[in-house]
N, C-alpha and C positions, 0 to 999 in steps of 0.2 A: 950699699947703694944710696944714692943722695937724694934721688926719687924717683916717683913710677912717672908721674906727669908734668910736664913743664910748660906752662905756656906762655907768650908773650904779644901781649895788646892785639889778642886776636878779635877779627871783626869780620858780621857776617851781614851781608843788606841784602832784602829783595824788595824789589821795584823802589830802587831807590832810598826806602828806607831800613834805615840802621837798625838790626835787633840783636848782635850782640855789639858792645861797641868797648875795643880797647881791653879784651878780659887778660889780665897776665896772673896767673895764679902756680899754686906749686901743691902736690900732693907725696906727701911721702911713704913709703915702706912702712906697714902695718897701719894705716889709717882709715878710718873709718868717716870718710870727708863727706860731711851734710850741705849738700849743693843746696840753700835756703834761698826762695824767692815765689811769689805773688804766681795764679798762673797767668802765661803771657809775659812773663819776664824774661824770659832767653833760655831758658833751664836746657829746653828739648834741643834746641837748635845750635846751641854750644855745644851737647853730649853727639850729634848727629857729627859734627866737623871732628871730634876728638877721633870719633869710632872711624871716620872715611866716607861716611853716610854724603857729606855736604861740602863742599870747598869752599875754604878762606876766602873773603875778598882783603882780606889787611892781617896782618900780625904773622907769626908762626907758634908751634907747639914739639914738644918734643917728648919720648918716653921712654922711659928704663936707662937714665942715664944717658940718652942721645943714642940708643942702641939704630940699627938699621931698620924701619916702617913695618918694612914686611914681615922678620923676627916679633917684635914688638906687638904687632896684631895679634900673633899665634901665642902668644902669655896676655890675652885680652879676654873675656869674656864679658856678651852683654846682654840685656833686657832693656827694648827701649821699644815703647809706647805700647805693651800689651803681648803677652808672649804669642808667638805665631806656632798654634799646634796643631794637629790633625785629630780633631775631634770623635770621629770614628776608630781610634786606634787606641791601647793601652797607653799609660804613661811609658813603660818599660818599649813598648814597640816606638814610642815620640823620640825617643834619645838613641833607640839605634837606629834609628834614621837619622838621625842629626850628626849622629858619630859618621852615618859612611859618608855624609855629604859634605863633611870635613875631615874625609879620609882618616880617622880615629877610630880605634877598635872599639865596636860593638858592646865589647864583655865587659867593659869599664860601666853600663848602663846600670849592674845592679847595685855595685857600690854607690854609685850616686843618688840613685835611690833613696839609699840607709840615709845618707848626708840628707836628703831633703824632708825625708820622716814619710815617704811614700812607698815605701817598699810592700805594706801589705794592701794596695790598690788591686794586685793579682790583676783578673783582665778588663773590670771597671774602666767603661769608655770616657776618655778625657771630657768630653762633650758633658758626663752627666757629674763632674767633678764640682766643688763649691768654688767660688770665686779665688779664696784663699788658695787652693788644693791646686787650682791653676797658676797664681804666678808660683807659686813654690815650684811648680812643674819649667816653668818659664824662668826661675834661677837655677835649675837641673840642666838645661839646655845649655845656661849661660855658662854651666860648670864642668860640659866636655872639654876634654884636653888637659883639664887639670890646669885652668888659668891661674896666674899669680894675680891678676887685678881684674875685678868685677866692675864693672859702669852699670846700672841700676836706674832707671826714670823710674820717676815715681811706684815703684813699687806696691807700696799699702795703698794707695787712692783706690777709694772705694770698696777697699773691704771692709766687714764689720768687725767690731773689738774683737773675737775670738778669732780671726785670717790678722789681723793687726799683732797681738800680740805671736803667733807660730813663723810670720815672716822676719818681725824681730829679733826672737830667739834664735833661728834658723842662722842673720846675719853676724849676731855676735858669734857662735857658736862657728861658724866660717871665719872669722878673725883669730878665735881664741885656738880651735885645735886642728885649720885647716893652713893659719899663714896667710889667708887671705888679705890683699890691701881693697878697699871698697870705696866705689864713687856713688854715694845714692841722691839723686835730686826728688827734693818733695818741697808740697806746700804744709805740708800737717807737721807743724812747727813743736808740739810736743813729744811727738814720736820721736823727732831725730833727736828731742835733747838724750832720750833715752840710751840712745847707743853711738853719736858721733864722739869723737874724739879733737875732730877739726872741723872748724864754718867754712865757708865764702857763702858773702849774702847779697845775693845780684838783685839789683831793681834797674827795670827801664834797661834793661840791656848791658846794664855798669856793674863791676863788681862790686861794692859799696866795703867792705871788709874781711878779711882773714882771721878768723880771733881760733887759739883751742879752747876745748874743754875746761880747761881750767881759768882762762881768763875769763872766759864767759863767769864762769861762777864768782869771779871776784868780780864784775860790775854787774851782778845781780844778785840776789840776796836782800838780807832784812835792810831797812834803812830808820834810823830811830832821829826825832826830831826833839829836841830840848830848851823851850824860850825859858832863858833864865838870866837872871843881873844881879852880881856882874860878868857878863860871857867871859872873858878870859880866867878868869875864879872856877866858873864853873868848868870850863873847860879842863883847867889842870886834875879837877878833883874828877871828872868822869874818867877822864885817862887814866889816872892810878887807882878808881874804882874798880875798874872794868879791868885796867891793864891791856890797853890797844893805845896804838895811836891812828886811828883809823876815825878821826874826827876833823870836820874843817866848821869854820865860824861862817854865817850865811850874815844876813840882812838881822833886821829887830832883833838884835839879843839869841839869835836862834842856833844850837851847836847840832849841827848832823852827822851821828854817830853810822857808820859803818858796819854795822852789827846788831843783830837781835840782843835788845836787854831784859834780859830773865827775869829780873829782880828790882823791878821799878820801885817798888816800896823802899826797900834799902837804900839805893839810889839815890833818892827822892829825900830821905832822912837824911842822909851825909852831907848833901847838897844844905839841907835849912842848920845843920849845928854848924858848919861854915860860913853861918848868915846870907848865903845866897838864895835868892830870893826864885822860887821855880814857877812862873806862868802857865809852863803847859807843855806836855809829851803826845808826843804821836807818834806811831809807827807803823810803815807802810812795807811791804813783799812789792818786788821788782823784780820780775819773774820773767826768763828768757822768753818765752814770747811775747811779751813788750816790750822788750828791748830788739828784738829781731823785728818787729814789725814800727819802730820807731826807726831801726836804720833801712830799711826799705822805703819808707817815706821819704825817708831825705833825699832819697836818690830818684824820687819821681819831678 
């Protein structure tokens, strides 16, 4: 399969004004895609048009290969904006009602359960559950029918560290031995570095970028700064110091290395028995949520 999601310059305005504007993005089989933006960026209102929640006013979207809407739906599972549960009722009684009101059997309630880590609730009323204890219950719901793709708003907002980390675990853990592909939109920019695999990073309504996992890590990381003369001297001999060529020449003599340097003392010697003259090292951590929050700016 080529993907679960496909969209193209979808656009959605009330009263006139534009809030999502032109989003074309792509999500693939087995991903774990961190819808990254500001709140009031579009996050809700885009995942509302994907689920059927909202209609288009511009673009289109398509899913599971351009499969038929209605199919498509029924390999959907979502949580968006707070799980709707009946607070009077067990967790195990919430899901078989959600199974019959999507004509799903009942008896699938207790395995899901297991999957959410709420199986020993026994008859513990939803209502006196911990914040955590409820959206987990709220991606139990989203996991009748046995969905291939999860949609997810914000999720962990506002839970405390110990509901932050059991929801995350919970979602890898859905990735890793359920097959799960997952859309989760959040503003808590460290969490997703934790488990996305792929970005889109909407500001102001715009998608501002697509990056995975992995690219992200290569425009972030260490950055080491080196004013030395004569820069191109110095430059050759970092290169075969270090063995990167992950170096570019700035302004004043200054070489910025791409890499955390270990061993600045050594470094620093090589550089003076080759008569290069060292002024001065710095180095700085450029750390994904500065960079996520430097490209939401751009796009405001």
């Amino acid at each position: 399969m080529e993907y679960i999601l496909r969209t193209e310059e979808l656009t959605k305005k009330y009263s006139g004004q534009t809030v999502v504007e032109r989003v074309s993005m792509t999500v693939r089989p087995g991903d774990i895609y961190g819808f990254v933006g500001k709140n009031g960026a579009g996050k809700t209102t885009f995942i509302r048009m994907i689920l059927g929640l909202s209609l288009p006013d511009g673009g289109s979207f398509s899913m599971f290969d351009g499969e038929r809407m209605a199919q498509a739906r029924r390999k959907t599972g979502s949580l968006v904006e707070g799980p709707a549960i009946y607070n009077n009722m067990s967790a195990k009684k919430n899901i078989e009602i959600y199974c019959t009101m999507l004509g799903e059997d009942p008896s699938q309630a207790e395995e899901i359960l297991k999957t959410v880590g709420l199986d020993k609730t026994g008859r513990k009323k939803a209502g006196n559950f911990s914040l955590g204890m409820k959206q987990r219950l709220g991606i139990a719901l989203a996991l009748v029918g046995d969905p291939e793709f999860l949609v997810l708003d914000e999720p962990i907002n506002g839970l405390d560290p110990k509901g932050i980390v059991e929801v995350r675990e919970l979602l890898l853990k859905l990735r890793k031995e359920k097959n799960k592909t997952i859309f989760i939109s959040s503003h808590l920019l460290g969490e997703l570095e934790k488990i996305a695999t792929r970005y889109g990073i909407i500001s102001s309504g715009k998608l501002i970028e697509e990056i995975t996992a992995e690219e992200l890590q290569e425009k972030c990381g260490s950055l080491t700064l080196i004013k030395a003369e004569p820069a191109d001297k110095a430059e050759e001999i970092i290169r075969s110091f270090l063995g990167t060529d992950k170096t570019e020449q700035k302004e004043n003599n200054t070489i910025a290395v791409g890499a955390k340097v270990e061993n600045i003392g050594a470094l620093t010697n090589e550089l003076f028995k080759a008569g290069v003259v060292v002024e001065g090292i710095s180095t700085s951590e450029n750390t994904a949520e500065e960079y996520f929050i430097k490209k939401m700016e751009e796009g405001e």
